[in-house]
Biopython code that builds the backbone (N, CA, C, O; Angstrom):
import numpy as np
from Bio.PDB.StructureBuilder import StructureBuilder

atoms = [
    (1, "UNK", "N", (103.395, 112.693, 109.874)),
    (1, "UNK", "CA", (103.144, 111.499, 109.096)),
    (1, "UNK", "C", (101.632, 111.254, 109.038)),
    (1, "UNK", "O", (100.864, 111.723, 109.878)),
    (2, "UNK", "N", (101.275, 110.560, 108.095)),
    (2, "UNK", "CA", (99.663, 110.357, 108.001)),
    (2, "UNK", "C", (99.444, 109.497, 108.512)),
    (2, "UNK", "O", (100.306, 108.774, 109.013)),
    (3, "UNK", "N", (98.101, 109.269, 108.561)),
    (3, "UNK", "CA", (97.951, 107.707, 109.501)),
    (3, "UNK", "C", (97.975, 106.763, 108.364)),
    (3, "UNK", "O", (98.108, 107.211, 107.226)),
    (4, "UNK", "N", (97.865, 105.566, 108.563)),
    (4, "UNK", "CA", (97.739, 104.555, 107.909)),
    (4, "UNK", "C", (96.606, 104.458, 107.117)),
    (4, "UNK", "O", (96.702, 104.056, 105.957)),
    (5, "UNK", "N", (95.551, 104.776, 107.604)),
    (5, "UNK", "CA", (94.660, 105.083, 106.920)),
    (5, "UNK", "C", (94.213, 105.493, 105.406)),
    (5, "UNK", "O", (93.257, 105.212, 104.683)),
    (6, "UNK", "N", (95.338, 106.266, 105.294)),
    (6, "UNK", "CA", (95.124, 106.918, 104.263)),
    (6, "UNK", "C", (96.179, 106.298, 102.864)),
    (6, "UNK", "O", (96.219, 106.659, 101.688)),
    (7, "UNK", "N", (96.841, 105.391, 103.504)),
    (7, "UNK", "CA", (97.584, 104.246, 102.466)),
    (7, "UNK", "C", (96.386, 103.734, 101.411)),
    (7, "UNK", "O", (96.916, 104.057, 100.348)),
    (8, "UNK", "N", (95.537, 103.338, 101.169)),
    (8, "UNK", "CA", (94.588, 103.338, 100.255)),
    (8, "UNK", "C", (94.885, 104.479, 99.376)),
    (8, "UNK", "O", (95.357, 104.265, 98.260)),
    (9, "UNK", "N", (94.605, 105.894, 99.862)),
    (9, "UNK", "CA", (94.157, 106.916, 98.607)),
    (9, "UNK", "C", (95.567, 107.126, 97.948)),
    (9, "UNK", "O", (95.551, 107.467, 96.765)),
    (10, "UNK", "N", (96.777, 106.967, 98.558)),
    (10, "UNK", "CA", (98.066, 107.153, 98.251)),
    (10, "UNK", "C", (98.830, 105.326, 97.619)),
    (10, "UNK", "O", (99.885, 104.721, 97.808)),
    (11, "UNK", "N", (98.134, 105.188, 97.197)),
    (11, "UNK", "CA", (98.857, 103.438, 96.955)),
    (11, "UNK", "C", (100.317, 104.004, 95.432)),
    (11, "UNK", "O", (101.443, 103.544, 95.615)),
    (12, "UNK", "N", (100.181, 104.581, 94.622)),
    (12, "UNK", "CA", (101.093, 105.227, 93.651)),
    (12, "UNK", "C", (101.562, 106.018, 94.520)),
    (12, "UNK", "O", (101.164, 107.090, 94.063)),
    (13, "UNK", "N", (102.098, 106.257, 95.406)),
    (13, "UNK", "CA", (103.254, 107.152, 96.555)),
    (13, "UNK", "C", (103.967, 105.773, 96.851)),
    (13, "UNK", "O", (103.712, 104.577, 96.711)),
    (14, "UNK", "N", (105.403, 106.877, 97.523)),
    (14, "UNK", "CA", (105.834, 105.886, 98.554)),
    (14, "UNK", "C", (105.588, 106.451, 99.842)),
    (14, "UNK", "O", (106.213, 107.312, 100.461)),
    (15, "UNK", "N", (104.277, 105.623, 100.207)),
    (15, "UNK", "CA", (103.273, 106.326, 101.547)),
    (15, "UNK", "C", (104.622, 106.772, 102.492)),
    (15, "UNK", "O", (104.910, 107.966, 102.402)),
    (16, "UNK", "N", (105.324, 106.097, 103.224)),
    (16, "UNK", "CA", (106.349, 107.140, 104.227)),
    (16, "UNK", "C", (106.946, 108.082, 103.753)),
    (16, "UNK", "O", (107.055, 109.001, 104.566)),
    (17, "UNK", "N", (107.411, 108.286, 102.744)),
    (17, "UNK", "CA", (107.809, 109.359, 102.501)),
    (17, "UNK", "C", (106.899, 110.940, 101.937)),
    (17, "UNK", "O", (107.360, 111.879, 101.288)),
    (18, "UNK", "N", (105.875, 110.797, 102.336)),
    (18, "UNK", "CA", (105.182, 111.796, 102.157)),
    (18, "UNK", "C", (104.841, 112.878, 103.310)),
    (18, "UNK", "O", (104.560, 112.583, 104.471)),
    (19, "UNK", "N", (104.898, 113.851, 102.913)),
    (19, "UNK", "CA", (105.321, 114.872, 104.378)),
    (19, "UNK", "C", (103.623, 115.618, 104.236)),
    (19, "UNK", "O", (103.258, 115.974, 103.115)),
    (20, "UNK", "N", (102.996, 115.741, 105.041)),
    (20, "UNK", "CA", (101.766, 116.165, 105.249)),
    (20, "UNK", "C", (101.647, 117.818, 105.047)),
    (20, "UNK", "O", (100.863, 118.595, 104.503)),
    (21, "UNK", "N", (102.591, 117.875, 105.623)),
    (21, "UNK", "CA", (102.985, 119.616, 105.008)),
    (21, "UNK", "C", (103.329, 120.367, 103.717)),
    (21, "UNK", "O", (102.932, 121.427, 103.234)),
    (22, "UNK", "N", (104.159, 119.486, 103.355)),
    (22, "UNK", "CA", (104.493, 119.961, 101.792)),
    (22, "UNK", "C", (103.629, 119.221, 100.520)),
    (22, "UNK", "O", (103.767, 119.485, 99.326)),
    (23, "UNK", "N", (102.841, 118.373, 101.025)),
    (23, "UNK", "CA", (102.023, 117.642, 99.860)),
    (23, "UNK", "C", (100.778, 118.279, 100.600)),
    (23, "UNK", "O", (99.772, 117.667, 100.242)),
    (24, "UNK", "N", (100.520, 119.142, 101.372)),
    (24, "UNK", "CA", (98.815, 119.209, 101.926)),
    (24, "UNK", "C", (97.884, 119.618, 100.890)),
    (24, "UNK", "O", (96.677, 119.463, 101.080)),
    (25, "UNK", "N", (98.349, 120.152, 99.752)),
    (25, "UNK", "CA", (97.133, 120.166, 98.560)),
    (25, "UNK", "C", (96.599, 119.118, 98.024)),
    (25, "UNK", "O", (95.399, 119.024, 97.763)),
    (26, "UNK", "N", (97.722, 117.971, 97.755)),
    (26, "UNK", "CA", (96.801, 116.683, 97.261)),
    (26, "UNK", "C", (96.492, 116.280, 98.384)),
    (26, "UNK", "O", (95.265, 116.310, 98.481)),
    (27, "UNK", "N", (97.052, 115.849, 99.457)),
    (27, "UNK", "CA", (96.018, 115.171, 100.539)),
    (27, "UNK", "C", (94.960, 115.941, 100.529)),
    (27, "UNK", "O", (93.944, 115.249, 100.581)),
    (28, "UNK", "N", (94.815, 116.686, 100.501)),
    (28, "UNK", "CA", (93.384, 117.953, 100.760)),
    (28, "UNK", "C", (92.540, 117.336, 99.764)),
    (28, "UNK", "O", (91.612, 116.627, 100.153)),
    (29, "UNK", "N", (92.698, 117.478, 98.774)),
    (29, "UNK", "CA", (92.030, 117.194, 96.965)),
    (29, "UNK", "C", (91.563, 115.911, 97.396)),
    (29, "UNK", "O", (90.360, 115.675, 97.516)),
    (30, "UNK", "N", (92.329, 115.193, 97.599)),
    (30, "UNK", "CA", (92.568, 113.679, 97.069)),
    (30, "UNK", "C", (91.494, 113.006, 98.134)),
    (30, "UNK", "O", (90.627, 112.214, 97.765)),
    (31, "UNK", "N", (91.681, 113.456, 99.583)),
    (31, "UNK", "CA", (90.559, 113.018, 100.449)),
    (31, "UNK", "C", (89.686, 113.481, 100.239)),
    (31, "UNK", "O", (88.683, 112.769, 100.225)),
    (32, "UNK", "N", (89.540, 114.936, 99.953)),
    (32, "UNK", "CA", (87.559, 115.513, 99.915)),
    (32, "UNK", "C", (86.962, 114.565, 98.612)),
    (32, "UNK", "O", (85.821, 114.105, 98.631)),
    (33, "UNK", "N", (88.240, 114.279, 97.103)),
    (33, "UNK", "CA", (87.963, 113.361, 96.395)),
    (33, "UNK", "C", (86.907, 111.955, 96.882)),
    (33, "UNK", "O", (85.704, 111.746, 96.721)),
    (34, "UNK", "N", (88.120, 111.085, 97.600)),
    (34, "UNK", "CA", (88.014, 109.930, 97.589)),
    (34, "UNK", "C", (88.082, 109.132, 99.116)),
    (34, "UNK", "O", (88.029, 107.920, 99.322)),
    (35, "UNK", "N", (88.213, 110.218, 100.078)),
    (35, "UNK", "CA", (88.170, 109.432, 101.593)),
    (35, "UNK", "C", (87.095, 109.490, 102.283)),
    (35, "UNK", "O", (85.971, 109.962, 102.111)),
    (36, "UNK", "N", (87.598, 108.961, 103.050)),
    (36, "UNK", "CA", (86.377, 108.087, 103.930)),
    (36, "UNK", "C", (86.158, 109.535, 104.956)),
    (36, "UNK", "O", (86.750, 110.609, 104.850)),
    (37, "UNK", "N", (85.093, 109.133, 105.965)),
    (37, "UNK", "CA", (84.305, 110.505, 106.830)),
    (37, "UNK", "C", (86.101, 110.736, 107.630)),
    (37, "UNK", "O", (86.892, 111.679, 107.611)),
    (38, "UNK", "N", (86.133, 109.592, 108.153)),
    (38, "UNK", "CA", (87.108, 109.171, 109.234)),
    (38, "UNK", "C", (88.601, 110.482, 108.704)),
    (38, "UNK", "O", (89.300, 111.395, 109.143)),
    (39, "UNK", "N", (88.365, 109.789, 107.674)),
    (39, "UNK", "CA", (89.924, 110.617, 106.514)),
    (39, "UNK", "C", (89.521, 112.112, 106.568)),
    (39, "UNK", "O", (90.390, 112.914, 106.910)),
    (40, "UNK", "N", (88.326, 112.541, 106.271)),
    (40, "UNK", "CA", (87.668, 113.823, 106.128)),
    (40, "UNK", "C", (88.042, 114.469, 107.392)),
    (40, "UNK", "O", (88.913, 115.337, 107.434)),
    (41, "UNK", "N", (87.293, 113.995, 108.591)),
    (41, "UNK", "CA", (87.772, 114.561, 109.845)),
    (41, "UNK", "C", (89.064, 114.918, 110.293)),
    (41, "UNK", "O", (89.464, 115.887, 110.938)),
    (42, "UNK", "N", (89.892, 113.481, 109.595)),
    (42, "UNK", "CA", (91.517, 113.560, 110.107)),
    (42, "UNK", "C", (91.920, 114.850, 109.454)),
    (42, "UNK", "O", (92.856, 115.341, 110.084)),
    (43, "UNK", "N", (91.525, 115.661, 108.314)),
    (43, "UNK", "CA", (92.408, 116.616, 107.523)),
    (43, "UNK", "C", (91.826, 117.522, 107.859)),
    (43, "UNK", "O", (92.517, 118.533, 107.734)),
    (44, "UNK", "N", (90.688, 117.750, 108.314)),
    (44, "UNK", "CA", (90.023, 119.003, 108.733)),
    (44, "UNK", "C", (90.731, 119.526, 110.694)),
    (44, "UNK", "O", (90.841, 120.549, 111.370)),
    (45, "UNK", "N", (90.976, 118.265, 110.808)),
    (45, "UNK", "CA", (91.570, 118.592, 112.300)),
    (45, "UNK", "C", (93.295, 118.841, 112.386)),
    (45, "UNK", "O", (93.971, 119.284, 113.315)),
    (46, "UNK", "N", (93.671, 118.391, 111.102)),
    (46, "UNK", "CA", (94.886, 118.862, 110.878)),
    (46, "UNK", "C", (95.536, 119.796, 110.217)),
    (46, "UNK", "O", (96.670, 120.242, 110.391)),
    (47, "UNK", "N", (94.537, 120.116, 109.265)),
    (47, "UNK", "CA", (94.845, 121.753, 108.339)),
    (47, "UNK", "C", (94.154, 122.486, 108.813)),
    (47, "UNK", "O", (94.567, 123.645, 108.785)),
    (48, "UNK", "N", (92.937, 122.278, 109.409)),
    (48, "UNK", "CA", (91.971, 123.600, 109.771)),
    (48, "UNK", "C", (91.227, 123.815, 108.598)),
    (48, "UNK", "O", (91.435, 123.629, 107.399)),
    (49, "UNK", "N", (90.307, 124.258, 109.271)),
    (49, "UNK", "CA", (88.978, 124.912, 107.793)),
    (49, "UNK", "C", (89.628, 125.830, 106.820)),
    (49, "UNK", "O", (89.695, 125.503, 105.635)),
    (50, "UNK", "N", (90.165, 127.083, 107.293)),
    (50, "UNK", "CA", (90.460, 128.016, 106.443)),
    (50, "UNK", "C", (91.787, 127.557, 104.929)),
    (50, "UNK", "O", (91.980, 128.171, 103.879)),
    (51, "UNK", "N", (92.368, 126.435, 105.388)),
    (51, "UNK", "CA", (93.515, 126.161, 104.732)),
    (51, "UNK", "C", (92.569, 125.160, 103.504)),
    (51, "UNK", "O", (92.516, 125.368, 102.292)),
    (52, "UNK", "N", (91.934, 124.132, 104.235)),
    (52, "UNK", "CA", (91.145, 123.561, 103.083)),
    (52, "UNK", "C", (90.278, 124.245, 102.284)),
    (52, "UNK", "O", (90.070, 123.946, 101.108)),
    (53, "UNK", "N", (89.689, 125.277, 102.948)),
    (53, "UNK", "CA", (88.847, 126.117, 101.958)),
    (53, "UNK", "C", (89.477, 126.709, 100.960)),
    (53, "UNK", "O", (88.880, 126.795, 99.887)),
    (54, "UNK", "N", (90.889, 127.278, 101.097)),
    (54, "UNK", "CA", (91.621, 127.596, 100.264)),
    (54, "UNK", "C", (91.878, 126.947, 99.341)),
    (54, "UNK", "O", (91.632, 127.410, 98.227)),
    (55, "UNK", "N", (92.555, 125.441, 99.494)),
    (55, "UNK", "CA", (92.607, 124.556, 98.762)),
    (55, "UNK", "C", (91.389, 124.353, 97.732)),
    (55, "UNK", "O", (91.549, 124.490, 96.519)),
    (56, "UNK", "N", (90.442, 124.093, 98.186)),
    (56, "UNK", "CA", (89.307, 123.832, 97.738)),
    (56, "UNK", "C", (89.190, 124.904, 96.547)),
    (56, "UNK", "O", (89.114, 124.453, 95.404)),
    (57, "UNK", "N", (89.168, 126.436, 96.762)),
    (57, "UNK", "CA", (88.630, 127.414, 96.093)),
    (57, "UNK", "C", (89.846, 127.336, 95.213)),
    (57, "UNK", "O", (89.281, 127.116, 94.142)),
    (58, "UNK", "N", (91.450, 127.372, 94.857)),
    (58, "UNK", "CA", (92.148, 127.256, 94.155)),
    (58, "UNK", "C", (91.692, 126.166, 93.003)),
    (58, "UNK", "O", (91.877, 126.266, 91.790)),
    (59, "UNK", "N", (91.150, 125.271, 93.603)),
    (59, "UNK", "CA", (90.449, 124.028, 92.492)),
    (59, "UNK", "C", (89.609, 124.194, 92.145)),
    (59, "UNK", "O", (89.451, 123.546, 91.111)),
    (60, "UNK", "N", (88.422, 125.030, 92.512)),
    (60, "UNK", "CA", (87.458, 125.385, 91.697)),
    (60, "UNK", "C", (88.012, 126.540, 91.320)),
    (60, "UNK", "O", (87.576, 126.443, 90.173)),
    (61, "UNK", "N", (88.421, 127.246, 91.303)),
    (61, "UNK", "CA", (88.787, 128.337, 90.156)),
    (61, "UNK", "C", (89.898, 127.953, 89.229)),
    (61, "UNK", "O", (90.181, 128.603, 88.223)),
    (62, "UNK", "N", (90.418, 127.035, 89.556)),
    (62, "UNK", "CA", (92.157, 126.576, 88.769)),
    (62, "UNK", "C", (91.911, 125.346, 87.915)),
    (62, "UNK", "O", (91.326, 125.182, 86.844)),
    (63, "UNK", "N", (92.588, 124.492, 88.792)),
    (63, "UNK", "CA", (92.844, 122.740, 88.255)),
    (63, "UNK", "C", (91.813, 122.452, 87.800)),
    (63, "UNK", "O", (91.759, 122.305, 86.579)),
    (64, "UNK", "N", (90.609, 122.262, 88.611)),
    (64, "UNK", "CA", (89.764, 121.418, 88.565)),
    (64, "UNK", "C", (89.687, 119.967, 88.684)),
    (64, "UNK", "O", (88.796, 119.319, 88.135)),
    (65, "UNK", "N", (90.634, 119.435, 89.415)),
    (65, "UNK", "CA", (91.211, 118.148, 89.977)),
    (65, "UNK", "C", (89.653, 117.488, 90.650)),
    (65, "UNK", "O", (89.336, 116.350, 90.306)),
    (66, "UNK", "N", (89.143, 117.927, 91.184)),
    (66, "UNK", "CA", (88.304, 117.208, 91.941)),
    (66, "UNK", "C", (86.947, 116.994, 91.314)),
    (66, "UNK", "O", (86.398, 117.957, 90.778)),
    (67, "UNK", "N", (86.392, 115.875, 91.335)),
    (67, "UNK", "CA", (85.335, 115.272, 90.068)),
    (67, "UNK", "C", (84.209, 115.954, 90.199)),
    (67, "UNK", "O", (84.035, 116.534, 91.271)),
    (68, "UNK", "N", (83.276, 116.038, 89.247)),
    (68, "UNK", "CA", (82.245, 117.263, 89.129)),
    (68, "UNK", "C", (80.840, 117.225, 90.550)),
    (68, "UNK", "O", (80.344, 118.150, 91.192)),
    (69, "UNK", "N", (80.632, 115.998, 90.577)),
    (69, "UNK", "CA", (80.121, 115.649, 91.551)),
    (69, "UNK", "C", (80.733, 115.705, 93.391)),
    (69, "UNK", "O", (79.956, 115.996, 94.300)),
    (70, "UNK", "N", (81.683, 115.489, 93.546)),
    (70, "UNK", "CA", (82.349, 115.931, 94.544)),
    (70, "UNK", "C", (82.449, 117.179, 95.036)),
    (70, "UNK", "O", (82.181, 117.500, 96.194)),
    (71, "UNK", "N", (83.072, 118.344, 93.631)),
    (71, "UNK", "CA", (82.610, 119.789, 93.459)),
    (71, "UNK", "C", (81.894, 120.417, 94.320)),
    (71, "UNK", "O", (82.120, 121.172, 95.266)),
    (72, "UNK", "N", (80.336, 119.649, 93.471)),
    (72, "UNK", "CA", (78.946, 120.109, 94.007)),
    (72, "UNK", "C", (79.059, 119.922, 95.611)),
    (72, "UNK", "O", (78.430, 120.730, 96.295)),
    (73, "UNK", "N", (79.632, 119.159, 96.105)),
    (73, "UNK", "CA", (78.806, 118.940, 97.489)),
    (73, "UNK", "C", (79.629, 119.677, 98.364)),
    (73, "UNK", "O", (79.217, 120.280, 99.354)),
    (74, "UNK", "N", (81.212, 119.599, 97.848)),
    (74, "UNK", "CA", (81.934, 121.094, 98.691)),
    (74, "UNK", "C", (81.923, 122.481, 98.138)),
    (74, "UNK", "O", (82.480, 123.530, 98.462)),
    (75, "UNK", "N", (81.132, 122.141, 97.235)),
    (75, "UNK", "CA", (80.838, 124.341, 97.302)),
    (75, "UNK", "C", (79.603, 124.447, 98.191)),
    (75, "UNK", "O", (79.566, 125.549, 98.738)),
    (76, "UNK", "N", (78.745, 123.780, 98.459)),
    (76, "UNK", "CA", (77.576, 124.092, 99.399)),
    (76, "UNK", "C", (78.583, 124.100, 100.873)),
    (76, "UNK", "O", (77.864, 124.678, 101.687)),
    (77, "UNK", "N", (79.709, 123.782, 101.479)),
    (77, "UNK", "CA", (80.063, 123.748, 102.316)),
    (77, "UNK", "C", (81.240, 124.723, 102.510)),
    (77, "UNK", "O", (81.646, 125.050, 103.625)),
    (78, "UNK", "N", (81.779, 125.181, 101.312)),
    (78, "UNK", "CA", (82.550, 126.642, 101.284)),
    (78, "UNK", "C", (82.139, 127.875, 100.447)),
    (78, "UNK", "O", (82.629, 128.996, 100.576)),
    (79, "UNK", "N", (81.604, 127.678, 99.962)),
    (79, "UNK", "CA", (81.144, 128.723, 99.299)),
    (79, "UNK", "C", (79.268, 129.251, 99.518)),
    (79, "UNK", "O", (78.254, 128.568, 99.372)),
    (80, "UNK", "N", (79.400, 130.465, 99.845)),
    (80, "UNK", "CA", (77.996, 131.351, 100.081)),
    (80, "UNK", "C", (76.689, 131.012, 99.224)),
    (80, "UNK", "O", (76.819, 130.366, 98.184)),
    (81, "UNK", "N", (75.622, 131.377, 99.586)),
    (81, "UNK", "CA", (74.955, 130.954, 98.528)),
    (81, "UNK", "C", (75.129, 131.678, 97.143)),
    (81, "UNK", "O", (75.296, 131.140, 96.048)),
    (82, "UNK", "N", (75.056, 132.965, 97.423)),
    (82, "UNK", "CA", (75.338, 133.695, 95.918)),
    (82, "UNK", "C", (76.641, 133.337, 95.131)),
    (82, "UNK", "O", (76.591, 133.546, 93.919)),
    (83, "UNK", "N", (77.830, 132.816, 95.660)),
    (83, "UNK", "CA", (78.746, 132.391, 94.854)),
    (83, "UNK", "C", (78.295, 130.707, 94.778)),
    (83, "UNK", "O", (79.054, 130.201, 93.952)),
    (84, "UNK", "N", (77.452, 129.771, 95.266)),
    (84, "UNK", "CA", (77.151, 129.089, 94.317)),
    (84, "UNK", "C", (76.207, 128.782, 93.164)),
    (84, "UNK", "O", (76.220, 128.005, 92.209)),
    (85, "UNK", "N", (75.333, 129.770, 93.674)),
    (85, "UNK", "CA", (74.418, 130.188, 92.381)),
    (85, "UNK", "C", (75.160, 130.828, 91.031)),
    (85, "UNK", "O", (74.642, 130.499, 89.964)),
    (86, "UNK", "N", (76.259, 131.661, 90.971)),
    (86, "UNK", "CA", (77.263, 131.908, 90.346)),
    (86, "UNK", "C", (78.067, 130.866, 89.773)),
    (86, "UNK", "O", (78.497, 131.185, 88.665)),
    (87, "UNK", "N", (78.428, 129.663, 90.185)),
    (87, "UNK", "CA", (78.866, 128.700, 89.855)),
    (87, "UNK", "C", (77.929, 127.638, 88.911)),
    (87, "UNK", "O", (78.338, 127.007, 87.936)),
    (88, "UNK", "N", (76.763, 127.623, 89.394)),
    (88, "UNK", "CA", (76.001, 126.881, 88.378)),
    (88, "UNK", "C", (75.444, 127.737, 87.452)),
    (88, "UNK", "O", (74.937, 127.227, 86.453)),
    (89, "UNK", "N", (75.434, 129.025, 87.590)),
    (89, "UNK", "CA", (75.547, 129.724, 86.118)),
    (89, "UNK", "C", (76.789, 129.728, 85.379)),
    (89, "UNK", "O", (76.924, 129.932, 84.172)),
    (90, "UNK", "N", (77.360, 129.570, 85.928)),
    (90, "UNK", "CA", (78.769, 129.307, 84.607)),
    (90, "UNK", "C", (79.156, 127.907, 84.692)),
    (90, "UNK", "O", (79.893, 127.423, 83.833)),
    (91, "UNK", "N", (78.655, 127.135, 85.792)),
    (91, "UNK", "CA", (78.504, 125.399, 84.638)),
    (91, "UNK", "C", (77.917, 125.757, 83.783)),
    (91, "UNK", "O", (78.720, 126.084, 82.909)),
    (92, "UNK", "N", (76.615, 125.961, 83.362)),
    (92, "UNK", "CA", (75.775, 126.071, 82.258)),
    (92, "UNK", "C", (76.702, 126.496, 81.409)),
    (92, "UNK", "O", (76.850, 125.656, 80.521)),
    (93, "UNK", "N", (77.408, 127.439, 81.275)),
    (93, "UNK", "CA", (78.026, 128.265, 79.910)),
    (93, "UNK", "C", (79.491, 127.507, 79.642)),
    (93, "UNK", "O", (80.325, 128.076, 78.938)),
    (94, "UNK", "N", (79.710, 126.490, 80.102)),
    (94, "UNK", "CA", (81.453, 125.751, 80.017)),
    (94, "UNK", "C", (80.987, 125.091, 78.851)),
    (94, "UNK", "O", (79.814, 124.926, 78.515)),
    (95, "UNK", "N", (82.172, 124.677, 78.181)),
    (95, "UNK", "CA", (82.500, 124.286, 76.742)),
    (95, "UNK", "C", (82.143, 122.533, 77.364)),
    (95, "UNK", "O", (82.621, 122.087, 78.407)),
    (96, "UNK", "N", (81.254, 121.799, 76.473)),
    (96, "UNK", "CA", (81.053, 120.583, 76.508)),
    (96, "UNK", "C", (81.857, 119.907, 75.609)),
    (96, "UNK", "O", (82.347, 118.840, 75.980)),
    (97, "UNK", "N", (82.081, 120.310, 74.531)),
    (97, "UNK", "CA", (82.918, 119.658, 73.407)),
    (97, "UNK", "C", (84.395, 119.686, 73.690)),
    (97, "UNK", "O", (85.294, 120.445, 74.051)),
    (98, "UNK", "N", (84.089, 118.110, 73.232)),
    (98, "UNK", "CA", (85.870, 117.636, 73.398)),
    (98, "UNK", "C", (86.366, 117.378, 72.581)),
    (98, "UNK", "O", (85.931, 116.401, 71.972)),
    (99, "UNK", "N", (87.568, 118.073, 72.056)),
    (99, "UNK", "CA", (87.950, 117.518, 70.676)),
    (99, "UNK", "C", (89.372, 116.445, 71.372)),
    (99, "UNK", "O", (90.194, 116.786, 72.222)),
    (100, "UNK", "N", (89.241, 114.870, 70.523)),
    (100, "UNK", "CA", (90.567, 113.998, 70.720)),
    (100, "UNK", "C", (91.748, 115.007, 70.635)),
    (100, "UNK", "O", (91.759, 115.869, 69.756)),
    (101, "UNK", "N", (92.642, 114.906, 71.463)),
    (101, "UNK", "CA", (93.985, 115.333, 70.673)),
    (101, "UNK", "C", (94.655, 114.841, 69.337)),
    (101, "UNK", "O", (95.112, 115.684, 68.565)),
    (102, "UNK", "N", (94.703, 113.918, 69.135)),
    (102, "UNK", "CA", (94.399, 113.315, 67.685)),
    (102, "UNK", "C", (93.940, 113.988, 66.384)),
    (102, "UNK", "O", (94.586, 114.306, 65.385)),
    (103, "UNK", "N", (92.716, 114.106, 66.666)),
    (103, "UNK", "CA", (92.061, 115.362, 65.779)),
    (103, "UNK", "C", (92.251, 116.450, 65.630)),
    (103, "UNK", "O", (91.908, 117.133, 64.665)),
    (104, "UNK", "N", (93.061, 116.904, 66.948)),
    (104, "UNK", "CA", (93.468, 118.593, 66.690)),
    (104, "UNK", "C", (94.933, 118.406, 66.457)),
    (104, "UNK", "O", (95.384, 119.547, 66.362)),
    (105, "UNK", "N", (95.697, 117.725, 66.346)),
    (105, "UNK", "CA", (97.045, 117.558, 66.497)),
    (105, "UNK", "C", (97.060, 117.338, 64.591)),
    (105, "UNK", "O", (97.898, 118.008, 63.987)),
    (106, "UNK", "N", (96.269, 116.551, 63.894)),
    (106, "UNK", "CA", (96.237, 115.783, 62.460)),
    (106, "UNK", "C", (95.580, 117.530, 61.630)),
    (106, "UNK", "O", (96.014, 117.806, 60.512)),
    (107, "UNK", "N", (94.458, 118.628, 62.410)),
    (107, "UNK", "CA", (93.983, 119.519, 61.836)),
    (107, "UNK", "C", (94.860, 120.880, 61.600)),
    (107, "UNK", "O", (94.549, 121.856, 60.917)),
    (108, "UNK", "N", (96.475, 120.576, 62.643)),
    (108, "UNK", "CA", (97.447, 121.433, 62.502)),
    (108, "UNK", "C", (98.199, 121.044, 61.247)),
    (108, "UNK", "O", (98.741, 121.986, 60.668)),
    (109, "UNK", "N", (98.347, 119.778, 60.683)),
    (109, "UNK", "CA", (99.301, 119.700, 60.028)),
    (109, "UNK", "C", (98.755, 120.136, 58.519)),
    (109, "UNK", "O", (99.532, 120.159, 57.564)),
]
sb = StructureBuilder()
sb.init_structure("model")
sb.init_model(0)
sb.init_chain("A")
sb.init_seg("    ")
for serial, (resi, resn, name, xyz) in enumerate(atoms, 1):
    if name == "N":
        sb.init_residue(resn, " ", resi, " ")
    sb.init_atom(name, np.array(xyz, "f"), 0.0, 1.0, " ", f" {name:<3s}", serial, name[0])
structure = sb.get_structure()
């Protein structure tokens, strides 16, 4: 069970019923997101480094769930320097343009 603590980042759950094991990707996400040091420590002492790093690297190569700024400050803490120099060369080259869905949905018909 989580601590109480972490009822804040989970308020859209029904906090007891959440199993730390089978949800450990969003707790993972969701705290390096949005928790406190306290929260940080609690998940690092309960998944271990290697499991969050995983987590972590699935989201930067996958989802991309975790906000761009947040990103930045855990790839300096999992990732090497040459793979983050690699990373801010291909920020540079990502698509900035957003098209509404609206607009692309009205340009099919």
């Amino acid at each position: 069970m989580l601590p109480e603590s972490f009822k804040k980042l989970f308020r859209n759950y029904c906090f007891n019923t959440i199993d730390p094991d089978a949800a450990s990707g969003q707790i993972i996400i969701t705290t390096l997101a949005y928790g406190t040091w306290e929260q940080i420590e609690w998940i690092f002492s309960y998944y271990g480094w290697n499991r969050i790093r995983e987590i972590f690297l699935d989201d930067f190569h996958g989802r991309r769930e975790l906000p761009e700024p947040t990103r930045r400050l855990w790839v300096l803490a999992f990732l090497d320097e040459t793979s983050a120099e690699d990373a801010d060369q291909l920020a540079r080259w990502r698509c900035r343009r957003r098209v509404p869905p609206s607009a692309y949905l009205e340009s099919l018909v």
